[in-house]
VOGU-3710 file (C-alpha; in Angstrom, 3 decimals, decimal comma):
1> xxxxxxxxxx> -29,107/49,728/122,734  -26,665/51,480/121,085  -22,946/50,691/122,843  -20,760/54,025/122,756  -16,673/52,962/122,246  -14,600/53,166/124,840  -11,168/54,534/124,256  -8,132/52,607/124,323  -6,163/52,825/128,099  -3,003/54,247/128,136
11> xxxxxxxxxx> -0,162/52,505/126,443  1,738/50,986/129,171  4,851/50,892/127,382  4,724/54,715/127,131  3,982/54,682/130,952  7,024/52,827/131,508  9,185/55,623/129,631  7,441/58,637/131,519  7,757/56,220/135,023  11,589/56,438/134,269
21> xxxxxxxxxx> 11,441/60,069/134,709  9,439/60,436/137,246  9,912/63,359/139,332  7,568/64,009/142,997  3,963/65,290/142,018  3,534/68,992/142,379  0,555/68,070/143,919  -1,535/71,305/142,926  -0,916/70,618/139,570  -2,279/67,084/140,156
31> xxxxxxxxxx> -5,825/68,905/141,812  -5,866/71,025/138,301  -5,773/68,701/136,082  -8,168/66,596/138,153  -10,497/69,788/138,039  -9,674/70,351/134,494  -10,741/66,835/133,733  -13,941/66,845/134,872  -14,546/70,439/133,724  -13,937/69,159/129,941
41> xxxxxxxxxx> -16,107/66,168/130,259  -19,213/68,738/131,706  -18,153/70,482/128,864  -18,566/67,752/126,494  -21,781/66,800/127,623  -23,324/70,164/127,775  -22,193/70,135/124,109  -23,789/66,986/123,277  -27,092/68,225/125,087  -27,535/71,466/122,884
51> xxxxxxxxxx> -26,719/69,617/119,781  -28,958/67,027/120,483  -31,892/69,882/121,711  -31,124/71,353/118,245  -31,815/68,134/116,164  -34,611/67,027/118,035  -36,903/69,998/116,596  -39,381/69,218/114,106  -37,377/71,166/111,504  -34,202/69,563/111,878
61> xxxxxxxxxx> -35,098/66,244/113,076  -35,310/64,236/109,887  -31,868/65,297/109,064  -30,738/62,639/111,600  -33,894/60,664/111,752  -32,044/59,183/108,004  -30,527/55,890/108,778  -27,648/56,550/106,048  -26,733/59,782/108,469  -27,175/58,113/111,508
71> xxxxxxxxxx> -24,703/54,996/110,169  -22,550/57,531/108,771  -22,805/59,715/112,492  -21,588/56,426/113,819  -18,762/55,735/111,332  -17,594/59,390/112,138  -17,443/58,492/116,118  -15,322/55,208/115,563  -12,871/57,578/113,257  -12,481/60,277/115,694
81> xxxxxxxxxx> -12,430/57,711/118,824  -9,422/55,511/116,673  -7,693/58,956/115,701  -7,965/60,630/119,236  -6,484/57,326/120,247  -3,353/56,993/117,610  -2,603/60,653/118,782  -2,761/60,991/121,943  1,172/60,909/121,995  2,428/63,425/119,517
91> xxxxxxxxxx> -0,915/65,413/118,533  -0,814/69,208/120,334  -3,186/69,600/123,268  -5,399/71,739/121,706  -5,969/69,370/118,997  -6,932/66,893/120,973  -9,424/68,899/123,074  -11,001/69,753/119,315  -11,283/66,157/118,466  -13,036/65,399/122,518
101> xxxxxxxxxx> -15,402/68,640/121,180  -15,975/66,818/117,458  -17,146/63,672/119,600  -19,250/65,443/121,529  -21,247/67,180/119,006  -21,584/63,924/116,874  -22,913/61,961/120,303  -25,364/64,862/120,438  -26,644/64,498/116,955  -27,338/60,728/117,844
111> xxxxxxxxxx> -28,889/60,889/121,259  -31,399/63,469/119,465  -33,212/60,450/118,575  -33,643/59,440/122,163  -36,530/62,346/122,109  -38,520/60,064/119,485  -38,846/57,304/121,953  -39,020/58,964/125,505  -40,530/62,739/126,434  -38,668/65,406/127,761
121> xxxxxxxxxx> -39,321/64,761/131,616  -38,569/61,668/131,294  -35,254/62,402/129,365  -34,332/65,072/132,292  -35,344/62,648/134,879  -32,718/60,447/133,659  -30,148/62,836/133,059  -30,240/63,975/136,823  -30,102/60,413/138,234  -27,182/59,494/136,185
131> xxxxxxxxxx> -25,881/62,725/137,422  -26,189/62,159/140,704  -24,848/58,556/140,161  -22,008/59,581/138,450  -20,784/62,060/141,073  -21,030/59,236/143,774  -19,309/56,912/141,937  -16,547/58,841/140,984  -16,154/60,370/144,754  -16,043/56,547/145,422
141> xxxxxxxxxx> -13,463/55,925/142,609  -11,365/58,833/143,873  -11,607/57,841/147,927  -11,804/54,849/148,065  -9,077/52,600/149,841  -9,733/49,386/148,200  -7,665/48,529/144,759  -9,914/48,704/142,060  -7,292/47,777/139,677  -9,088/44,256/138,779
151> xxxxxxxxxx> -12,459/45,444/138,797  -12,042/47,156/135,463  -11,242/44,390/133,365  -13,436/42,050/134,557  -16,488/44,812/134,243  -14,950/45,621/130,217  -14,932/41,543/129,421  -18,412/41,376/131,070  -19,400/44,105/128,989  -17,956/42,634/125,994
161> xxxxxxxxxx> -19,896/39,596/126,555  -22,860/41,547/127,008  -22,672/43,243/123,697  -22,752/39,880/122,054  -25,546/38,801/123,963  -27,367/42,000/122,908  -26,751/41,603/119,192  -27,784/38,146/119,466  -30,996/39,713/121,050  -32,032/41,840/118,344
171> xxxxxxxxxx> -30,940/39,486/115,198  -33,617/37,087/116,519  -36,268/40,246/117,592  -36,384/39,417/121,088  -36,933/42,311/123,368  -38,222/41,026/126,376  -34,648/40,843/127,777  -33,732/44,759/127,197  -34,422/45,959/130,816  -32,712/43,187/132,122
181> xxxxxxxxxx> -29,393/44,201/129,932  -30,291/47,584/130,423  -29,326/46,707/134,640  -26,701/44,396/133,822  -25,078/47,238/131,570  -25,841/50,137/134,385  -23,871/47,368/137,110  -20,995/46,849/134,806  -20,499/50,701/133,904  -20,604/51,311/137,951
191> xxxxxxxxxx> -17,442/49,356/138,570  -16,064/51,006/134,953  -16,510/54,147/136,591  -15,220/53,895/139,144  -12,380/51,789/137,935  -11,495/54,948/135,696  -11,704/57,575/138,614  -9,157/55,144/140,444  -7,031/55,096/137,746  -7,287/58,162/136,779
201> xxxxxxxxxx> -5,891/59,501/139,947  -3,156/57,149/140,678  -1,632/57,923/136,988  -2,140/61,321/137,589  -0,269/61,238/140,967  2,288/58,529/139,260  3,107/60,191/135,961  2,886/63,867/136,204  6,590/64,571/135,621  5,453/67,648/132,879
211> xxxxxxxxxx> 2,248/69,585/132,577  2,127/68,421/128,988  1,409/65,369/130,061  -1,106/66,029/132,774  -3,276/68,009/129,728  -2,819/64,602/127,613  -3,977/62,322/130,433  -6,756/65,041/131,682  -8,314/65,080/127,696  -7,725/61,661/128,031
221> xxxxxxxxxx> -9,958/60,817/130,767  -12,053/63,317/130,335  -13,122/61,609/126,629  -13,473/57,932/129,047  -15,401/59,666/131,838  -17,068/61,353/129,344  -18,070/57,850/127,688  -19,192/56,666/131,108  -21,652/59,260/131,988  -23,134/58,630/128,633
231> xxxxxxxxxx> -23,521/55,016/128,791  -24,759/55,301/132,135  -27,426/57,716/131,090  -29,014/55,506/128,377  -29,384/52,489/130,644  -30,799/54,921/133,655  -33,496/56,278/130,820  -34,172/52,530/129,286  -34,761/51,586/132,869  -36,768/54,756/134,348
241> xxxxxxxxx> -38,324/55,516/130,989  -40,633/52,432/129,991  -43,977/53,674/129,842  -43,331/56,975/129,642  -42,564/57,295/125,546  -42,585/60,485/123,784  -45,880/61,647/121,451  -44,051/62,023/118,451  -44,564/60,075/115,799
//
């Protein structure tokens, strides 16, 4: 299954200069770029959803059906993932939203291949469950009292090693393992998740001594939540959809 890049964390070096000028949260600014967050990662995936409805018509659909365009969709998400990354510093705000959009629309073109393996209820179904999943755990992520600041690392290095074990997997052709991954993969993502909810509001809290950097951190997170909800979505549909494959051939 098809691992979507995770973008680098912030640099903690740079955290360390904004720390020494920190000033108290203005702590309705904090709420709005917490809102604003979220509001560009829903927007991000409702772009990926109509792009990928759009390519997964029968007129359109070997356009990314091509494995030189879907290896060169691919390239294009590592480029704009490293380059959103690079940026985040000194590249305007609104440039860095148009990048998040760019992402989105080239994840879209990719998962329109999802509708040649599973059919359209089964797609929804599994787009509602992550949904649903997603808002718990980042209500979790957001409440929660415990410190989550371990569980993050330990879930990326376990999904590192998964990866491998994946590759592995499908050099020697055997699939008999995938809905096992697929669960391992949906329980490492869930502490992830979570993990970048936590963080997300304790920076936020911690660092907002401008509103510049609130819309940096807010795009920021909003590209890794973003991320999240998608890898979270392909292991809910590889787990609720086997069986239920689409008709098209």
């Amino acid at each position: 299954m098809k691992e979507y890049p995770m973008p680098a964390v912030p640099d903690p070096e740079r955290e360390h200069t904004i720390h020494q000028h920190i000033i108290q949260p203005d702590q309705a600014a904090v709420r709005k770029a917490f809102a604003t967050t979220y509001v560009w990662m829903i927007l991000g995936l409702l772009v990926s959803a109509a792009v990928a409805f759009i390519f997964a018509q029968p007129e359109l659909y070997p356009i990314v059906d091509n494995p030189f365009v879907l290896l060169a969709l691919f390239l294009a998400e590592l480029v704009v993932v490293v380059l959103f990354t690079r940026k985040l510093n000194t590249a305007t705000i609104g440039t860095l939203r148009g990048m998040f959009l760019l992402y989105s629309v080239l994840t879209g073109a990719t998962l329109a291949t999802l509708a040649t393996v599973w059919n359209g209820s089964t797609i929804f179904a599994a787009f509602l469950v992550s949904a649903i999943y997603f808002g718990c755990l980042s209500l979790m992520g957001f409440f929660s009292k415990i410190r989550l600041d371990k569980i993050g690392p330990i879930c990326l290095v376990g999904l590192v090693a998964l990866i491998i074990c994946e590759v592995i997997m499908l050099i020697f052709r055997f699939s008999a393992a995938t809905q096992l991954f697929s669960a391992i993969g949906l329980i490492l993502f869930t502490g992830i998740t979570a993990w970048d909810v936590y963080r997300m509001n304790k920076t936020m809290q911690a660092v907002c001594a401008s509103q510049e950097w609130l819309d940096r951190l807010g795009i920021s997170f909003a590209l890794e939540l973003y991320l999240d909800f998608i890898n979270i979505f392909l292991r809910v549909l590889a787990l609720i959809g086997n069986g239920s494959s689409s008709s098209r051939k």
